[in-house]
TIRO-2110 file (N, C-alpha, C; in Angstrom, 1 decimal):
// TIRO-2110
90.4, -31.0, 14.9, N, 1, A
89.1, -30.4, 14.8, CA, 1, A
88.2, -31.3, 14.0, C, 1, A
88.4, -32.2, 12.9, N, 2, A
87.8, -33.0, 12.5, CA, 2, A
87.6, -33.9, 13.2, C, 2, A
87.8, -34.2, 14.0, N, 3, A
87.9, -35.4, 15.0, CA, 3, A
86.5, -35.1, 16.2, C, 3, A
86.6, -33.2, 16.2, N, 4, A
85.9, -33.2, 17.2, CA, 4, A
84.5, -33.6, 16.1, C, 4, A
84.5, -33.0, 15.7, N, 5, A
83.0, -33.4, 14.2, CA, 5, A
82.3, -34.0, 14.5, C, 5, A
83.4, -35.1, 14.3, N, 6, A
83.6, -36.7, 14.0, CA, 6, A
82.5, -37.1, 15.4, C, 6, A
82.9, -36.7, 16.5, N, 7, A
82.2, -37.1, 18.2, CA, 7, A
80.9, -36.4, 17.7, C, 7, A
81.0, -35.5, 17.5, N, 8, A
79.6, -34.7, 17.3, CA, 8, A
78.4, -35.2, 16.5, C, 8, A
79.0, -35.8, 15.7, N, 9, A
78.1, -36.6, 14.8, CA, 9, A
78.1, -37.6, 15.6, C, 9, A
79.1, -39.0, 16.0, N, 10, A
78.3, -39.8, 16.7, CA, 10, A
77.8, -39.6, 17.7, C, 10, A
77.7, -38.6, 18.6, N, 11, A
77.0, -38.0, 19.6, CA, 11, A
75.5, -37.7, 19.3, C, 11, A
75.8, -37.0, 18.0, N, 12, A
74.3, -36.3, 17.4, CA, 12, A
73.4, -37.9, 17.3, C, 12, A
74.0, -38.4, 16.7, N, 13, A
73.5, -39.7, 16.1, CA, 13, A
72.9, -40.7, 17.4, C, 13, A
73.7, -40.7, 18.6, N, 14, A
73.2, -41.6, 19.3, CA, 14, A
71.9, -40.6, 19.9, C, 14, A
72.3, -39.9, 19.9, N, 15, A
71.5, -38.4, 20.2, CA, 15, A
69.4, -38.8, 19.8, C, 15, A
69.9, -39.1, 18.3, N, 16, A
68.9, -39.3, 17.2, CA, 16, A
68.5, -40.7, 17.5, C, 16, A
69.1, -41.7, 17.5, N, 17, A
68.6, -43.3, 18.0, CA, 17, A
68.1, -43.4, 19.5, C, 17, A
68.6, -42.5, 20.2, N, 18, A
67.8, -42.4, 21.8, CA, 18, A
66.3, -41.9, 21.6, C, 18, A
66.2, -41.0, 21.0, N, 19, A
64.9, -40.0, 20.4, CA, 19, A
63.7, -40.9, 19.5, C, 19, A
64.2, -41.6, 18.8, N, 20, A
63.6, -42.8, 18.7, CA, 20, A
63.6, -43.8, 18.9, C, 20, A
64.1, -44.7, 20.0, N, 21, A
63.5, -45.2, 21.3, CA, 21, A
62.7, -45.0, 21.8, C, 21, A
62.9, -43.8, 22.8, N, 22, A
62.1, -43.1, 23.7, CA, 22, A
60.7, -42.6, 22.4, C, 22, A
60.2, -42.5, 21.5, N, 23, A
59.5, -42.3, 20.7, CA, 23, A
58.4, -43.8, 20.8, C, 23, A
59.6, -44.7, 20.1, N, 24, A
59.0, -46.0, 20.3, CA, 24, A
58.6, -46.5, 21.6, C, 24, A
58.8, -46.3, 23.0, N, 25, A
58.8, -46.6, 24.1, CA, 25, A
57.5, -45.9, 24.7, C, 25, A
57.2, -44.6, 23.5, N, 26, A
56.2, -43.9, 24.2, CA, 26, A
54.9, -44.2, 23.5, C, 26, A
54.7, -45.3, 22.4, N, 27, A
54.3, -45.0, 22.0, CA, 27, A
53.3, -46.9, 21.9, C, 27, A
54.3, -47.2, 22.3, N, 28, A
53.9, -48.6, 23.0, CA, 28, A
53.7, -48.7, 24.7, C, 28, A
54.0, -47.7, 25.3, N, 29, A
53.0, -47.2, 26.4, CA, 29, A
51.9, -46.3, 26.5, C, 29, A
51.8, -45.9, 25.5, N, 30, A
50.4, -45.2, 25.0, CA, 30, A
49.2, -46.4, 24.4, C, 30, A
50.0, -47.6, 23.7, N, 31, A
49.4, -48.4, 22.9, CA, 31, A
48.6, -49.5, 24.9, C, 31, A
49.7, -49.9, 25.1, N, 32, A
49.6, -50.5, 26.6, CA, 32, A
48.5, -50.2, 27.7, C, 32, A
48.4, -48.6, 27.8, N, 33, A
46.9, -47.6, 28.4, CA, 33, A
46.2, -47.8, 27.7, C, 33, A
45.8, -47.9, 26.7, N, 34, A
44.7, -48.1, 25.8, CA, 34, A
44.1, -49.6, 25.9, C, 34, A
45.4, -50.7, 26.3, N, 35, A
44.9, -52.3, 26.2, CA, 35, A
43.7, -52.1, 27.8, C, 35, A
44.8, -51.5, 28.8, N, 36, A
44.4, -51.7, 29.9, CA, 36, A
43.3, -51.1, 30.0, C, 36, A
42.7, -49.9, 29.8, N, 37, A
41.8, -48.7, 29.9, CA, 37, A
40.4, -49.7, 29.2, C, 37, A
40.5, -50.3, 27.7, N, 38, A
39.6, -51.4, 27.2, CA, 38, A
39.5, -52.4, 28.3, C, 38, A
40.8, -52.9, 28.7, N, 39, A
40.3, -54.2, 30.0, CA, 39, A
39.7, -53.9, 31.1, C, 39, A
39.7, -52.5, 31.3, N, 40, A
39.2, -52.2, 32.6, CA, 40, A
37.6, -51.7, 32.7, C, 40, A
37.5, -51.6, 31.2, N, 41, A
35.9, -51.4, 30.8, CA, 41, A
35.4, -52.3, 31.0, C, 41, A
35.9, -53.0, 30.3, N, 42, A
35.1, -54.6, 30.4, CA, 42, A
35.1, -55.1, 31.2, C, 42, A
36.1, -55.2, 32.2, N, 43, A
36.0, -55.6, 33.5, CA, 43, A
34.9, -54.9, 34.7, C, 43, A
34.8, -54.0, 33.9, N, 44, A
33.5, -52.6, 34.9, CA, 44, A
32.2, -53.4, 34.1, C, 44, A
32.4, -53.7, 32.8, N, 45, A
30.6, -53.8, 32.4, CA, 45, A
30.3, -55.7, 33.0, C, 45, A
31.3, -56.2, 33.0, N, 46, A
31.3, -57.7, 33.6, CA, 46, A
31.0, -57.8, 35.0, C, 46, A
31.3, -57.3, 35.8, N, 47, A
31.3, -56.8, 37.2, CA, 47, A
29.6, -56.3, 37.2, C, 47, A
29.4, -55.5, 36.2, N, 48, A
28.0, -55.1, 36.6, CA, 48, A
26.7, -56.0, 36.2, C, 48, A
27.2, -56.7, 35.2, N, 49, A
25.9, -58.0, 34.9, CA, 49, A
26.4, -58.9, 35.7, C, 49, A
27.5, -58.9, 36.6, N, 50, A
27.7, -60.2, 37.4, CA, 50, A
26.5, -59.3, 38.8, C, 50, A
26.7, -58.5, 38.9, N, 51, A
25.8, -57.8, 40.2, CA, 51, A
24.3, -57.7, 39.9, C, 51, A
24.0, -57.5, 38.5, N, 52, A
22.7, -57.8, 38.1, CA, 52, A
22.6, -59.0, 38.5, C, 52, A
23.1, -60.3, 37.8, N, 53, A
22.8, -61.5, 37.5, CA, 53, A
22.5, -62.0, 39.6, C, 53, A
23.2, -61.9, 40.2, N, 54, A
23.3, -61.7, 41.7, CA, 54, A
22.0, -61.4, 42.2, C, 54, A
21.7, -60.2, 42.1, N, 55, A
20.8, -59.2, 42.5, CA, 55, A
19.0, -60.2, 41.9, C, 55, A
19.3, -60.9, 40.6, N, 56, A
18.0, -61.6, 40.6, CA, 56, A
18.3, -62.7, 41.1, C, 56, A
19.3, -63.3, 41.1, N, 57, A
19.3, -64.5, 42.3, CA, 57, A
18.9, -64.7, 43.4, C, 57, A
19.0, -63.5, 44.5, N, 58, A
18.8, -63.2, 45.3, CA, 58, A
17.6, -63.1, 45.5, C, 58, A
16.8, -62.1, 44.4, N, 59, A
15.1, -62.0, 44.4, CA, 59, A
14.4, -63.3, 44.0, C, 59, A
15.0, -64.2, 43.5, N, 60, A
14.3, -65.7, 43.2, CA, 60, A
14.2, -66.2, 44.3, C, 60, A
15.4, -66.2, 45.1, N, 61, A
15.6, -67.1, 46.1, CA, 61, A
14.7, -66.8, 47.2, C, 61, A
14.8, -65.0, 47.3, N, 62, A
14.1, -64.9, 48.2, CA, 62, A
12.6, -64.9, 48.3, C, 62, A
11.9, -64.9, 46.5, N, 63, A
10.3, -65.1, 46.5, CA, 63, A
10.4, -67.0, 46.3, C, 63, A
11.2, -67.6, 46.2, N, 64, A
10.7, -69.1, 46.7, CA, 64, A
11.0, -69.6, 48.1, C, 64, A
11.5, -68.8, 49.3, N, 65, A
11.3, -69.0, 50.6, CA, 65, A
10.1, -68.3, 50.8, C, 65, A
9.9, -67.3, 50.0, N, 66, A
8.2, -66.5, 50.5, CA, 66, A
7.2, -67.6, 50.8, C, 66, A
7.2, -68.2, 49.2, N, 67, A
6.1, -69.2, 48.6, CA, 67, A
6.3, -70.3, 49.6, C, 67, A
7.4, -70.9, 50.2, N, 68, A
7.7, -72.2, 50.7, CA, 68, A
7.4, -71.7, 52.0, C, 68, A
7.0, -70.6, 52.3, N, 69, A
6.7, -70.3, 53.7, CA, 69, A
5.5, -70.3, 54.0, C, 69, A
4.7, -69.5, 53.0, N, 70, A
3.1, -69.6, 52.8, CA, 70, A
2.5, -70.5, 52.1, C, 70, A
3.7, -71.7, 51.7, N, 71, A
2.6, -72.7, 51.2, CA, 71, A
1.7, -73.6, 52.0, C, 71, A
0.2, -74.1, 51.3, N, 72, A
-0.6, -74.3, 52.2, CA, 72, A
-0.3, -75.8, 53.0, C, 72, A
-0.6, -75.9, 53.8, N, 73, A
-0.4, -77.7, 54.1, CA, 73, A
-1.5, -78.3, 53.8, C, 73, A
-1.1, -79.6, 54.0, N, 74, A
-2.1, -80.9, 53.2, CA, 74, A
-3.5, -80.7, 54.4, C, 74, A
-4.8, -80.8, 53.5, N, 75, A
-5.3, -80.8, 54.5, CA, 75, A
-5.5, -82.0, 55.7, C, 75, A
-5.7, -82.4, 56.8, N, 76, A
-5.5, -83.4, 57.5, CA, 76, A
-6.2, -84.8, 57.1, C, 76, A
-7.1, -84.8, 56.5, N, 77, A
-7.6, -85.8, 55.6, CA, 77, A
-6.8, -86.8, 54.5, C, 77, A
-6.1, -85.7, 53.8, N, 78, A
-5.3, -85.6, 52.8, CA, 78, A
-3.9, -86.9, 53.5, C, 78, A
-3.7, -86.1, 54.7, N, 79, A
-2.2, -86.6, 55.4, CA, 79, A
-3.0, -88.0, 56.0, C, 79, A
-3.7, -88.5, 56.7, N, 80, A
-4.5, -89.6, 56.9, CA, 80, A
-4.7, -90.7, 56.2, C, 80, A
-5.2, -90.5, 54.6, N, 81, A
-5.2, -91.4, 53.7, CA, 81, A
-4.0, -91.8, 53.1, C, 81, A
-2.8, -91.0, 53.1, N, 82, A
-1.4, -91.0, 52.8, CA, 82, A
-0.8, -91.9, 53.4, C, 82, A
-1.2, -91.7, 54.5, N, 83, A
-0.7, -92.5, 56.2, CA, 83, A
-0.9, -94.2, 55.8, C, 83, A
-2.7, -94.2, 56.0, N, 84, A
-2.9, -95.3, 55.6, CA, 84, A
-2.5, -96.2, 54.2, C, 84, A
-2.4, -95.6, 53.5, N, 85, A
-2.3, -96.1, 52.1, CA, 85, A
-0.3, -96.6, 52.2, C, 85, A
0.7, -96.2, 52.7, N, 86, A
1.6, -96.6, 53.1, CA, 86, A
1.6, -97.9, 54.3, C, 86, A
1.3, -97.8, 55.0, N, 87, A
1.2, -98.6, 56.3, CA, 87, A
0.5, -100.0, 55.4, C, 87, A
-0.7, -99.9, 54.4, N, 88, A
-1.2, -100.7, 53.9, CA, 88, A
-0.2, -101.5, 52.9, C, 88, A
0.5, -100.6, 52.1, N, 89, A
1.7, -100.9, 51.5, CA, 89, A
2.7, -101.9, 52.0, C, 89, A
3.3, -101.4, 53.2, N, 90, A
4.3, -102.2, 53.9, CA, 90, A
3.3, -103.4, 54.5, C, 90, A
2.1, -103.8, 54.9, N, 91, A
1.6, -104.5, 55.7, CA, 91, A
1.5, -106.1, 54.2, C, 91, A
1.2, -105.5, 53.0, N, 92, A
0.8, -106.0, 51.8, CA, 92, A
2.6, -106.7, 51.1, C, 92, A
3.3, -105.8, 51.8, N, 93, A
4.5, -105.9, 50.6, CA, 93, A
5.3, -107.3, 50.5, C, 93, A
5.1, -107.8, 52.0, N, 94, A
6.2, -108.9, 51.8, CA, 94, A
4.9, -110.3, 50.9, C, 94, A
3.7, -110.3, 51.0, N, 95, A
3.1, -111.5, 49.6, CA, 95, A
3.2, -110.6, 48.5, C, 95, A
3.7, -110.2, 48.2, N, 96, A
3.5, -109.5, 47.2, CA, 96, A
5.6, -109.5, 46.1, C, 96, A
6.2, -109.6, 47.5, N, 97, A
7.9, -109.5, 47.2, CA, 97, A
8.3, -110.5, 46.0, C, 97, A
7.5, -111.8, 46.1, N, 98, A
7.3, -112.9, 45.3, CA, 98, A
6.8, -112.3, 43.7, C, 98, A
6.2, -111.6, 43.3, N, 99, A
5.8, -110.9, 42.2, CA, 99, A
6.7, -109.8, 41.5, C, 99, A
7.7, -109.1, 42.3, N, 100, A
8.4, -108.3, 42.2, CA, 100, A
9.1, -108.6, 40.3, C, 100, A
9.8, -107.4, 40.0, N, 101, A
10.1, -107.6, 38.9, CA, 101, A
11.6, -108.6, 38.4, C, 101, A
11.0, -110.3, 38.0, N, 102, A
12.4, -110.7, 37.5, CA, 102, A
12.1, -112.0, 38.7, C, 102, A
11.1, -111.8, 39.4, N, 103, A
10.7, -112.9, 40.4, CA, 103, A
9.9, -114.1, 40.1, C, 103, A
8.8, -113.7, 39.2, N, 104, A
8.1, -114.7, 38.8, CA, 104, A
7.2, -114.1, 38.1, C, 104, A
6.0, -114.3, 37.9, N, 105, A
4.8, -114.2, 37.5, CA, 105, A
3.4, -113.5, 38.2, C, 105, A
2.7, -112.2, 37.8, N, 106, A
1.5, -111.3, 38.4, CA, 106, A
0.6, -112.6, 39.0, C, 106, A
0.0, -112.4, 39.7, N, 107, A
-0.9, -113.5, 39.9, CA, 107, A
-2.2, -113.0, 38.9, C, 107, A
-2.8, -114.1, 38.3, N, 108, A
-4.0, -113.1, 37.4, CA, 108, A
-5.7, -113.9, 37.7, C, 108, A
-6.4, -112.5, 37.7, N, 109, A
-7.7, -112.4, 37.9, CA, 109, A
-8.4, -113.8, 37.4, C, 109, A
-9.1, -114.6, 37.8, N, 110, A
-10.1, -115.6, 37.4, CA, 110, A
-11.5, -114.9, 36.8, C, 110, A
-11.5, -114.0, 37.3, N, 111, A
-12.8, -112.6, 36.8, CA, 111, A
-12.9, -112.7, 35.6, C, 111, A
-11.8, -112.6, 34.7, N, 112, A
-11.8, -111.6, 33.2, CA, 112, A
-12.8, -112.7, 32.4, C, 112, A
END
């Protein structure tokens, strides 16, 4: 009969160390829902300034195709002198290649 006790108590006992386990096990998955439930907020408020932040990219982009669509062109006068002032450039550039920087010397005015 003492013997049976004897089981009873270590029975009781593992009985009692299972109970707190499962105590501890519940309580670090309670701790675990709480990490995730915080990560998943944050991940919901992150998500939503990323869709803000999106959402005015979108409206930039799309008011500087507006602007680049209605911008005015040069008037044709404008594009003319441009024209010539290049063409005059390249027609000038090779007496001039001699002067370049590291080449020699500006040619200078007899005027001053």
């Amino acid at each position: 009969m003492a013997s049976y006790t004897h089981e009873e108590f270590e029975l009781s006992q593992k009985h009692e160390d299972i109970l707190g386990e499962r105590a501890l096990l519940l309580l670090q998955m309670e701790a675990h829902y709480e990490q995730q439930k915080a990560k998943t907020k944050q991940q919901c408020l992150m998500s939503q300034a990323v869709k803000e932040r999106n959402a005015q990219i979108l409206k930039d982009l799309q008011n500087a195709e507006r602007n680049l669509q209605t911008k005015q062109l040069l008037h044709p006068d404008i594009i003319n002198l441009e024209t010539h002032y290049w063409a005059s450039v390249e027609r000038k550039l090779p007496e001039w290649k001699q002067y370049l920087p590291g080449k020699g010397q500006l040619p200078v005015s007899k005027t001053a």
